[in-house]
Structures are given as C-alpha cells and as structure tokens.
C-alpha positions as CSV (number, residue, x, y, z in Angstrom):
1,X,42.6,-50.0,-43.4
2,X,42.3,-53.9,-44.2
3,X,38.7,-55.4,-43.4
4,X,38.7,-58.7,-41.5
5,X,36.5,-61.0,-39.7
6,X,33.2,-61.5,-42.4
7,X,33.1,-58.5,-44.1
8,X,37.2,-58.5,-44.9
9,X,36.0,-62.1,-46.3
10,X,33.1,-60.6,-48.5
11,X,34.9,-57.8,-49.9
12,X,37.7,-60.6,-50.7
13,X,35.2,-62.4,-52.6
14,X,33.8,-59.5,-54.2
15,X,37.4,-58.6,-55.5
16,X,37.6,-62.0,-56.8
17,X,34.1,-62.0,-58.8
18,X,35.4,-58.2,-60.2
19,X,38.4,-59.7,-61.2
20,X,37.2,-62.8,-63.3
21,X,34.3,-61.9,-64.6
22,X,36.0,-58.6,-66.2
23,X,38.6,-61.0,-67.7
24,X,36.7,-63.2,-69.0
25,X,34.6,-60.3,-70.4
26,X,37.1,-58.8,-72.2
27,X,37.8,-62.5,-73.8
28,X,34.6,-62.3,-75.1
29,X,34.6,-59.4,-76.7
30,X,38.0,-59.7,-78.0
31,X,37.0,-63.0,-79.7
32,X,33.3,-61.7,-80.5
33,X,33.1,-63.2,-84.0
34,X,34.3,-66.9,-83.4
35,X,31.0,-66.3,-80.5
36,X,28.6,-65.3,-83.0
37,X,29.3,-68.4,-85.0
38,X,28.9,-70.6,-82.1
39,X,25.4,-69.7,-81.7
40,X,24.9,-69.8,-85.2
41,X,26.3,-73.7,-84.8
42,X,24.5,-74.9,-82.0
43,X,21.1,-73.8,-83.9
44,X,22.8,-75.4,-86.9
45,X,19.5,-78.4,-88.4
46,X,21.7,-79.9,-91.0
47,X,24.9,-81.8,-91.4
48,X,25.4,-79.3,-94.1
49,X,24.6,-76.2,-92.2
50,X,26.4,-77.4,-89.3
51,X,29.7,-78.0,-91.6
52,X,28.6,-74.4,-93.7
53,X,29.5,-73.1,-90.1
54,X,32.6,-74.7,-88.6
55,X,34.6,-73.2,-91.6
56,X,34.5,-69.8,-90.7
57,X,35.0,-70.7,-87.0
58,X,38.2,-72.4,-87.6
59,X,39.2,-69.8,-89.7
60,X,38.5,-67.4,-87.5
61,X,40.1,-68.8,-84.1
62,X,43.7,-68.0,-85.2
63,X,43.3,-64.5,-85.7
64,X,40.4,-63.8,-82.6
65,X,40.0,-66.8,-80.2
66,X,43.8,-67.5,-79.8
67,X,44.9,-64.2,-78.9
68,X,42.3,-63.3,-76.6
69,X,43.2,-66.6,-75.0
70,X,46.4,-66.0,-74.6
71,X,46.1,-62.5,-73.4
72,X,44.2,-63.9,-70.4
73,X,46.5,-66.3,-69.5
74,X,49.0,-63.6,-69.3
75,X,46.4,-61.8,-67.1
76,X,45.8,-65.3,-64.9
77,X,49.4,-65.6,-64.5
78,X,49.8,-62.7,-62.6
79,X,47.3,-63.5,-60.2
80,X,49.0,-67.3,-59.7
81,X,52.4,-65.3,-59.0
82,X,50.7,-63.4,-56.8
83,X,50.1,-59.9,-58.5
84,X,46.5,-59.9,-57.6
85,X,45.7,-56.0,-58.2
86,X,47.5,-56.4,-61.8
87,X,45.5,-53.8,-64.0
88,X,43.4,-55.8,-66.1
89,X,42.6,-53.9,-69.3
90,X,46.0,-52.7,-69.1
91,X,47.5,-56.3,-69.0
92,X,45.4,-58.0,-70.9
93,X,45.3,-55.1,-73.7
94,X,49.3,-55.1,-73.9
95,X,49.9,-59.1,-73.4
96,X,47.0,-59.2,-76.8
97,X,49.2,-56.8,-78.5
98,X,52.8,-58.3,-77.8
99,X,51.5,-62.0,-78.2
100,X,49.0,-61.8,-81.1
101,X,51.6,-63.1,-83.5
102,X,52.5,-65.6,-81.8
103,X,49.1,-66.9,-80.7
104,X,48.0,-67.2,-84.4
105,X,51.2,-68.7,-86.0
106,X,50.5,-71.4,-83.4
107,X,46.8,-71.4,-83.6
108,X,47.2,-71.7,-87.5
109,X,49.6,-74.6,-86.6
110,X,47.2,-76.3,-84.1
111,X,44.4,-76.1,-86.9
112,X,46.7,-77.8,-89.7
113,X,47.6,-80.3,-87.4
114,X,43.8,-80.7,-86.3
115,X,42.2,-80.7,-90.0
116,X,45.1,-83.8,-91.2
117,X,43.6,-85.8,-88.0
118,X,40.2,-85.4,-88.7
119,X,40.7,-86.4,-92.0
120,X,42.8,-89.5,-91.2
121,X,40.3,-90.1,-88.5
122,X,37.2,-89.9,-91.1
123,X,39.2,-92.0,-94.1
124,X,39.8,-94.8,-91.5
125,X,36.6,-94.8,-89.7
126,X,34.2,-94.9,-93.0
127,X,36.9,-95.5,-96.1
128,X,39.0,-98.0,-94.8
129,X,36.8,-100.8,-92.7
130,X,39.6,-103.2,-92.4
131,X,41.6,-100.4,-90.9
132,X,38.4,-98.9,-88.4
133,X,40.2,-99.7,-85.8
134,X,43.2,-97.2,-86.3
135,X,40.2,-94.7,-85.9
136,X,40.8,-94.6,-82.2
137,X,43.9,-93.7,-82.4
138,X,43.7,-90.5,-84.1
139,X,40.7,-89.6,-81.9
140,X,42.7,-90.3,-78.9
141,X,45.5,-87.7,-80.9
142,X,42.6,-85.3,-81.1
143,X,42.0,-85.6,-77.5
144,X,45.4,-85.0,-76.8
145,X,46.1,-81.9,-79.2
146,X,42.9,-80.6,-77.4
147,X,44.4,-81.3,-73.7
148,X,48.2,-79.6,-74.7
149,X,46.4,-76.5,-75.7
150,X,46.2,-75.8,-72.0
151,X,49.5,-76.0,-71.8
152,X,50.5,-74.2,-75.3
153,X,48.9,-71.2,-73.8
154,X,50.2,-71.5,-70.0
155,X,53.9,-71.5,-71.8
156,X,52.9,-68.7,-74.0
157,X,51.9,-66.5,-71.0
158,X,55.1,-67.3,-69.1
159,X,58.3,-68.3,-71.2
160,X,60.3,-66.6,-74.3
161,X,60.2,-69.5,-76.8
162,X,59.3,-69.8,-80.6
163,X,56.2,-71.2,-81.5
164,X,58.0,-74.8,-82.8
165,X,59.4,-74.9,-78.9
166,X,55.9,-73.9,-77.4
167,X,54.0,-76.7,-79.5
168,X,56.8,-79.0,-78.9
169,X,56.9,-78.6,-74.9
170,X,53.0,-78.1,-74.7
171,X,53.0,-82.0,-76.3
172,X,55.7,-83.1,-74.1
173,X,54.2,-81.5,-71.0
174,X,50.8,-83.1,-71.5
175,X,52.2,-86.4,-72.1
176,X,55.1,-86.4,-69.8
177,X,52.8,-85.2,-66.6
178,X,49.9,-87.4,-67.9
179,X,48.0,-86.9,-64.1
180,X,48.6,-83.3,-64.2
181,X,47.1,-83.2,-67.6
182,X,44.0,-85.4,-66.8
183,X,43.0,-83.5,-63.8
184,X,43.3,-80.2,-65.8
185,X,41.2,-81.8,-68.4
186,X,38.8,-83.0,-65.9
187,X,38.7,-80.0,-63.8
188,X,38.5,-77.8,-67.3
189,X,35.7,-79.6,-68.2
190,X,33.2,-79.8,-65.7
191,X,33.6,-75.9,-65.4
192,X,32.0,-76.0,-69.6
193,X,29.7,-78.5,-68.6
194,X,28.2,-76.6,-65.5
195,X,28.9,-73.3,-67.5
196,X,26.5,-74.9,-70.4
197,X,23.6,-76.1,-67.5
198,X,23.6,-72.2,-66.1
199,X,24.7,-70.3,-69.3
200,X,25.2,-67.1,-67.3
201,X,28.8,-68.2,-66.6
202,X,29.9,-68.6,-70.0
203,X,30.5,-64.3,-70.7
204,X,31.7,-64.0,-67.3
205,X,33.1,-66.8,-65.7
206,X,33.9,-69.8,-67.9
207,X,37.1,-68.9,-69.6
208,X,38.7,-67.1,-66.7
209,X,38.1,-70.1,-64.2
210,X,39.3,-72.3,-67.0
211,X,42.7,-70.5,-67.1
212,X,42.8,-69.9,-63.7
213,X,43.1,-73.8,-62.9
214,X,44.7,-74.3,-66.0
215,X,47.6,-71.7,-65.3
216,X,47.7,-73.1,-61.1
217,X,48.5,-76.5,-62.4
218,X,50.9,-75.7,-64.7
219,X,52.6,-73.3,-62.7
220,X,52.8,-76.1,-60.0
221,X,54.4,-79.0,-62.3
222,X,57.1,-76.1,-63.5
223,X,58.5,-75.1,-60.3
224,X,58.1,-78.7,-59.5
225,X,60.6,-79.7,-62.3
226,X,63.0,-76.8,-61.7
227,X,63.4,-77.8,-58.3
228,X,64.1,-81.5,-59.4
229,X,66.3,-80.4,-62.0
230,X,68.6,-78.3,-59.6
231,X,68.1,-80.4,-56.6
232,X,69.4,-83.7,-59.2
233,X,71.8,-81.0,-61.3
234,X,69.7,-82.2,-64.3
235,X,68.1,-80.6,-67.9
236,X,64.9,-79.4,-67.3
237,X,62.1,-82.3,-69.8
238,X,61.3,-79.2,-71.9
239,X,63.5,-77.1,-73.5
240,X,63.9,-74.1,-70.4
241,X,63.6,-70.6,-71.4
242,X,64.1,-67.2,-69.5
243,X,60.0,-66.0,-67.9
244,X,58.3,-62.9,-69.1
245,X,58.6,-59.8,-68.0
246,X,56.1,-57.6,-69.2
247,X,57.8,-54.7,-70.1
248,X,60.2,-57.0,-72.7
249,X,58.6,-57.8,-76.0
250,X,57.8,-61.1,-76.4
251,X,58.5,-63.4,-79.3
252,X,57.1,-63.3,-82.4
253,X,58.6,-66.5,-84.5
C-alpha cells in the first residue's frame, strides 16, 4: 500500500537519500586511490610536493576515477528516465564493467589533451611575455575541456558511439548549448563548494548530485534537439546514435 500525506513524503525522501548516497559511495570506493591522493594533495607544503602528487593522480584517473564516473552516470540515467527502483550495485557494477574501456581511452585522451594546454598555458604565461596574453586563451580551453566532461560522460551513459564521436559531440554540445553548459557548470559547482564547507557530503552526496543535475540537463537539451530535428526534418548538431540498452554491450573503440 502507497503512503501519502507527510509520511508518503518522508519515506519519499528517505528513498532518495538511500539512493544517492549509495551511489555516490560506491564511486568512492571504486575510485579509492585517485581519493587517497587527494588528501595527500591538499596537505601537500611544497610546490614540489604538490607536483610529486598530481602525477600519480593523473595517472590514475583513467583507469579509477573515469570509470566509476561513468558507471554512475549510467546509474543517474535511469533515475532521469524514470527507472527510479533500478538496482544499484547491479547497475552500477555491470555499466563499470561494459564501459571501463571506453571511460579510460577517453580519460587517457582528456589527459593528453589537458597536459599540451597546460604546457602551452605555462610557456606563454612565464616563457613568452610578449605573448602573455594568449595565456587566457588556453585557460579559457581548460575551462572548457573541464565543462564538456559533463557532457562526455552524460553521452557515455546514453548513446553507442566511439570515443572520437563522444569527445567530438561532448565539445560540440558544450559549445553549441553554451547556457546549458554554464548553468551545469554553475550548478555543478556550488554543489563542490558547499560539499568542501560541510565535508560530510563529499563520500555520499557530492558526486551523485553532480551527475544527477548533470545528467537532467543534458537529458533535457537532447530530447530538446530531437524534437527540433524531426519537427524541422533536420540532422541532429551531433552526430545521432542508437541509446543504450543495458543488456547490449556497449562500445569499446
């Protein structure tokens, strides 16, 4: 028998709580090492101990961090479509498994691309005064590689595509729904800057509300487009790919 009135709404919330906070647990865990090193950063007292640091990290987040993401994505996604009671280990375990690949061929692309801008960025801010200026611009490419991960790993979850074609739409998605990308980002980012005043939230809430809203708004500007594109008879801005079913393998190149 369904509960209503106030305790229908309680239990509702409880359900919700139950469902994020396990999620973003099992992120956690599943990621566990590039964690460790976190902590180890944010004690870091050097410029040398600091950089000592980041290199394991970002060698570790293709093979940990981006998989775990992208398995809860998969698990977000059902609850945006409306799956709500989705088993979670279950989902999340098999969506690691089939994606894992595929997560760190385009985490190990993400970091390439990453490493050449902070280089560039460095040579032209310090190296090259004449030139400082230029500086901003592959800062603001920073910012933007940042911002299309959220989409990278909302197209992961839902569409069959090769890694090239997720990159490639994730940039053109960011760029082509620019207030849709900025209210993500915005959004996204007051959840790690509350989650970093009352660190609680970060094993059990931050990553899960982050894809949550991430996921939402993505799911919103695609069913947005598709509906242009048939209502105009028109190519979808990114190239269009069949969804995922769960019981199909994904990807892998």
């Amino acid at each position: 028998m369904e509960m209503r009135g106030m305790m229908g709404g309680f239990y509702k919330i409880s359900e919700w709580i139950m469902r994020l906070s396990v999620t973003n647990v099992l992120w956690v865990l599943t990621s566990l090492p590039v964690w460790y090193f976190l902590i180890l950063l944010l004690r870091a007292s050097t410029t040398d101990e600091f950089v000592a640091i980041l290199v394991p990290i970002c060698v570790l987040l293709p093979f940990t961090w981006f998989p775990s993401t992208a398995a809860m994505f998969s698990v977000v996604r059902k609850w945006v479509m409306g799956d709500t009671d989705v088993p979670l280990f279950k989902t999340f375990f098999r969506s690691y498994k089939q994606n894992y690949l595929q997560a760190m061929l385009g985490g190990l692309l993400y970091a390439a691309i990453f490493a050449v801008l902070v280089v560039d960025y460095q040579v032209y801010l310090k190296r090259i005064p004449n030139l400082g200026v230029l500086s901003i611009l592959f800062l603001a490419l920073m910012v933007l590689l940042v911002v299309s991960l959220f989409q990278f790993f909302s197209l992961l979850s839902h569409f069959h595509m090769k890694t090239l074609q997720l990159i490639k739409n994730a940039v053109i998605l960011t760029i082509g729904r620019p207030l849709r990308s900025l209210s993500t980002a915005i959004v996204c980012g007051f959840i790690v800057f509350i989650s970093m005043r009352f660190t609680f939230l970060i094993p059990f809430f931050m990553g899960s509300l982050i894809s949550l809203f991430a996921f939402y708004n993505f799911y919103l500007t695609i069913q947005k487009m598709q509906a242009a594109a048939q209502t105009e008879d028109e190519q979808l801005p990114i190239e269009d790919s069949p969804t995922k079913d769960e019981e199909k393998p994904s990807s892998k190149s």
